[in-house]
C-alpha positions, -999 to +999 in steps of 0.1 A: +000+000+000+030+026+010+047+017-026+011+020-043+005+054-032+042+068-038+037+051-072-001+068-078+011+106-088+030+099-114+009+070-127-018+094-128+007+115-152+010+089-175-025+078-178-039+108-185-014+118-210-017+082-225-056+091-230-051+124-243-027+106-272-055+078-277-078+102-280-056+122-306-047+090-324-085+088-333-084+118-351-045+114-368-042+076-371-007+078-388+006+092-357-003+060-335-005+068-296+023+056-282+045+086-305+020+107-295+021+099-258+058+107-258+054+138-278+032+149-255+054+141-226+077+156-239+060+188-241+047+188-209+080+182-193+092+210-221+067+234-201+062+222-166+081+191-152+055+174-129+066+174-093+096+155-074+068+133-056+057+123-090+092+105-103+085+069-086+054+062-108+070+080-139+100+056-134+078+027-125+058+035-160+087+039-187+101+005-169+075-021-154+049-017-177+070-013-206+087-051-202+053-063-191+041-045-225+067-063-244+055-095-229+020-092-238+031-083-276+048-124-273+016-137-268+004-116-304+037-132-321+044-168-337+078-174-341+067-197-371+060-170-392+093-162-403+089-198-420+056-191-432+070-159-450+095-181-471+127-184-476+127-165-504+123-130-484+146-139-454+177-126-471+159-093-482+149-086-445+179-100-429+206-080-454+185-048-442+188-058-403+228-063-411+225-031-429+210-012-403+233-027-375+266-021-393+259+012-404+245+021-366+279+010-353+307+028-380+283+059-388+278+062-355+308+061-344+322+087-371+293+112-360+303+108-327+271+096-310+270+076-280+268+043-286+237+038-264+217+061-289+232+045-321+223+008-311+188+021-305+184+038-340+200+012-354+182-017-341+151+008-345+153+012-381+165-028-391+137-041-364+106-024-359+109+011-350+097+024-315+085-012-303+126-025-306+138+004-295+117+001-261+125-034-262+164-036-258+166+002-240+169-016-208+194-039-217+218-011-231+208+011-203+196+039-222+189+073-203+152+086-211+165+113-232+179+087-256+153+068-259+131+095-268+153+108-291+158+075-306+120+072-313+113+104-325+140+105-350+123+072-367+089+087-364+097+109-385+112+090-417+083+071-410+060+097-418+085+107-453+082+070-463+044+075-459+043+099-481+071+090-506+068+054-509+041+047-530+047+074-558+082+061-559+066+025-559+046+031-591+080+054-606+101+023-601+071+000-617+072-025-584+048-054-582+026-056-555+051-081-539+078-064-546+057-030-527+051-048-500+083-064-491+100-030-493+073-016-469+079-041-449+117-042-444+123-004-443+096+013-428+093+003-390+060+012-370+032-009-378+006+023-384+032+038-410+038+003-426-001-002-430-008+034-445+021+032-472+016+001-483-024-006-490-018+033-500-001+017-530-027-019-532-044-045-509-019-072-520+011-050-513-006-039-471-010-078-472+023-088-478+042-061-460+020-067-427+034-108-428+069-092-435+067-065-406+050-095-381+082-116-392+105-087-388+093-081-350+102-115-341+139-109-347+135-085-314+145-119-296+176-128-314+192-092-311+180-089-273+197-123-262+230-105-284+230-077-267+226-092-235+252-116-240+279-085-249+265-065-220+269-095-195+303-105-212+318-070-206+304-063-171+331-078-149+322-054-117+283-060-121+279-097-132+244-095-155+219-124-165+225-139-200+189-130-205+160-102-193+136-118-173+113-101-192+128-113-224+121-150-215+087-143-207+085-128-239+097-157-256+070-180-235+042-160-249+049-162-288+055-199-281+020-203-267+008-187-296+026-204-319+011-236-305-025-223-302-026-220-267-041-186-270-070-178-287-078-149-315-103-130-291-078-133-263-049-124-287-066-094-298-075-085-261-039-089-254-025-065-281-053-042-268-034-040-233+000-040-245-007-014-267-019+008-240+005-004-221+029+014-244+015+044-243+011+051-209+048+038-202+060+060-234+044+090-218+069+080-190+096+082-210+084+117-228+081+128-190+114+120-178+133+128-204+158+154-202+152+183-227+183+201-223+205+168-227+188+160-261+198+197-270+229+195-265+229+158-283+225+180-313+214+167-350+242+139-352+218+107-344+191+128-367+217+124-396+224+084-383+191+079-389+185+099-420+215+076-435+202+045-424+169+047-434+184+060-469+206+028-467+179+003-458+155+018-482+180+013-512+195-025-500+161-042-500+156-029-536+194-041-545+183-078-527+148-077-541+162-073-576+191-097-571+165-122-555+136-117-585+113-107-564+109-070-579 
């Protein structure tokens, strides 16, 4: 009872700001609430910073509920479904996750950005945008201001690709396939995935939705990496090999995968994680230092201007050296 009501202030920040941006999300879909929840706590921290007693349930937010979120988005994954895609666009989506990950770790390294903030954008833009991000920040230890950072500078790429993709879809004469895989592997947040491609045909949403689904699941794989490196490389602070939350994670897609979980209780599920992720991404907006992202300048901006660019252009190359164009 003592750690619910030191926890209740700043829960009651979050919530409210997470129903203000599912609220908004009504009338902008594209935006999807969890940006909007950490655009808007980012403003509000921008104007007033809510109150010293409020930080416990802020912190709780942006960290419990975020790994339970991540859970609860296992039980809406089946790690069979990068089978089901084929093997046929494996090497498209995993040349763009290489891609990504490379050029995270040399770019970033030339721009000078800490390395914190370039694994996020880079694991952002080869993954799955904001949901990777939030899923490995804790294993990297990113600050708030990071991951905030991190997330708004692939928002916005995702809204160019909105817009740009399908003209230059139909300019480069792409099948439907062809649209749908590059959706797919180099845009990153499912709204934004969605709008550009059934903007350019029902097949191409179709097939980029199964290729976005299939790209999520590589979340586990690059987790248990990173974990390994950070637990390697800790000798003062011994880590686990793996989150707890992480397993758990893991638990839930295989119970989907085996049809433990039903499509009404899946969809119930995605429900929750889904708010889930915006109330604990209003968290992050909250806490998030506005002065320390200032002075973090427009270097990780430029990372993820060039990665995106990169991404964008290397599934074409592998779509055209696979036939899949």
């Amino acid at each position: 009872m003592v750690r619910a009501r030191l926890l209740l202030p700043g829960l009651a920040w979050t919530a409210a700001i997470a129903l203000v941006a599912w609220l908004l999300a009504k009338v902008v879909p594209l935006l999807g609430a969890p940006v909007l929840a950490i655009l808007i706590g980012l403003a509000v921290s921008a104007v007033r910073r809510p109150a010293v007693r409020a930080t416990p349930g802020i912190s709780f937010s942006s960290t419990a509920l975020l790994q339970l979120a991540i859970v609860l988005l296992g039980s809406t994954l089946a790690l069979g479904q990068i089978l089901r895609v084929g093997a046929r666009s494996l090497p498209v989506m995993l040349g763009t996750l290489a891609v990504a990950l490379a050029g995270a770790a040399v770019l970033g390294r030339l721009l000078a950005v800490s390395p914190r903030l370039r694994a996020l954008i880079g694991v952002g833009t080869g993954i799955c945008g904001a949901s990777a991000i939030v899923a490995i920040s804790g294993i990297v230890e990113a600050t708030g201001a990071e991951i905030a950072y991190a997330i708004s500078t692939i928002f916005v790429f995702n809204l160019v690709a909105v817009v740009l993709f399908p003209p230059l879809g139909r300019l480069f004469h792409l099948s439907q396939h062809g649209f749908g895989l590059w959706a797919g592997t180099a845009v990153n947040d499912t709204s934004s995935v969605v709008a550009a491609a059934f903007a350019f045909g029902h097949a191409a949403g179709s097939q980029a939705v199964v290729v976005k689904l299939t790209r999520t699941t590589l979340i586990v794989p690059i987790a248990l990496g990173l974990s390994m490196l950070r637990a390697r490389g800790d000798v003062v602070r011994p880590r686990p090999l793996v989150p707890r939350f992480l397993v758990l994670f893991v638990l839930a897609s295989v119970l989907n995968t085996v049809g433990l979980i039903g499509h009404d209780a899946r969809r119930a599920l995605s429900d929750t994680a889904l708010a889930l992720i915006t109330t604990a991404l209003a968290g992050v907006g909250l806490a998030a230092d506005i002065g320390q992202m200032r002075r973090t300048g427009v270097r990780p901006l430029v990372l993820g201007a060039i990665l995106w660019v990169c991404v964008a252009t290397v599934s074409l190359l592998l779509q055209r050296a696979t036939g899949q164009l």
